[in-house]
C-alpha positions in Angstrom: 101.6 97.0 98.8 102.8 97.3 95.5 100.3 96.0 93.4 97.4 97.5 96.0 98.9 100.7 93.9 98.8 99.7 91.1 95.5 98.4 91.0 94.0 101.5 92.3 96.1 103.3 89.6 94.6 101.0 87.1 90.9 102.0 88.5 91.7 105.8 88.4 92.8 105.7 84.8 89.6 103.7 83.9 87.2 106.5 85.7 89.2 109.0 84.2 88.6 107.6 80.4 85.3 107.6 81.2 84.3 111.1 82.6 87.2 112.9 79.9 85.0 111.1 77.3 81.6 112.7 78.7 83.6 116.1 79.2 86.0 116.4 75.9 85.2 119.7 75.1 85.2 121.2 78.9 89.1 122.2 78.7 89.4 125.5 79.6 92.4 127.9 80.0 93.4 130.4 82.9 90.8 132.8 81.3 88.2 130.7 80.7 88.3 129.9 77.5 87.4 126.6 75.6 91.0 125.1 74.3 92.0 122.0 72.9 92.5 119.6 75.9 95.8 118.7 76.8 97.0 114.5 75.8 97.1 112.5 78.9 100.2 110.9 80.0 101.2 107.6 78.5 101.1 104.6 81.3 104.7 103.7 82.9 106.1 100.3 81.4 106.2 97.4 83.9 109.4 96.2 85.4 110.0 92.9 85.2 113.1 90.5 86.4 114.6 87.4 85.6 115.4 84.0 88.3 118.9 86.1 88.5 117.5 89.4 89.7 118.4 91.5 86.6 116.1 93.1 84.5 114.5 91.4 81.7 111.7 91.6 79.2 108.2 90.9 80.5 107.4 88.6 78.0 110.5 86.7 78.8 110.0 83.2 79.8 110.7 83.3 83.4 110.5 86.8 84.1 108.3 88.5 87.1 107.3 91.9 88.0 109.6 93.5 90.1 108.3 94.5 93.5 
């Protein structure tokens, strides 16, 4: 279930890079008026854990996402 989300996260944020290329200078305010657009949100960091259960680094050796 899990990574079901998170794939279809993934694919959002690639469609979205896409179109906000074609439409950068679309932003608009309340009044309609072209402004800067807004930065997106930085992506969450993955979760990983150890054979013990506690977290860990990702790159650790022996360390798996956390469900």
């Amino acid at each position: 279930m899990t990574r079901t989300i998170i794939a279809a996260a993934a694919a959002a944020l690639l469609t979205v890079g896409v179109s906000a290329s074609a439409d950068a200078a679309a932003c608009r305010d309340a009044k309609g008026k072209f402004i800067k657009c807004p930065p997106t949100a930085p992506a969450k960091a993955a979760r990983c854990k150890d054979a013990k259960g506690k977290f860990a680094k990702c790159g650790a050796p022996g360390a798996m996402p956390a469900k």
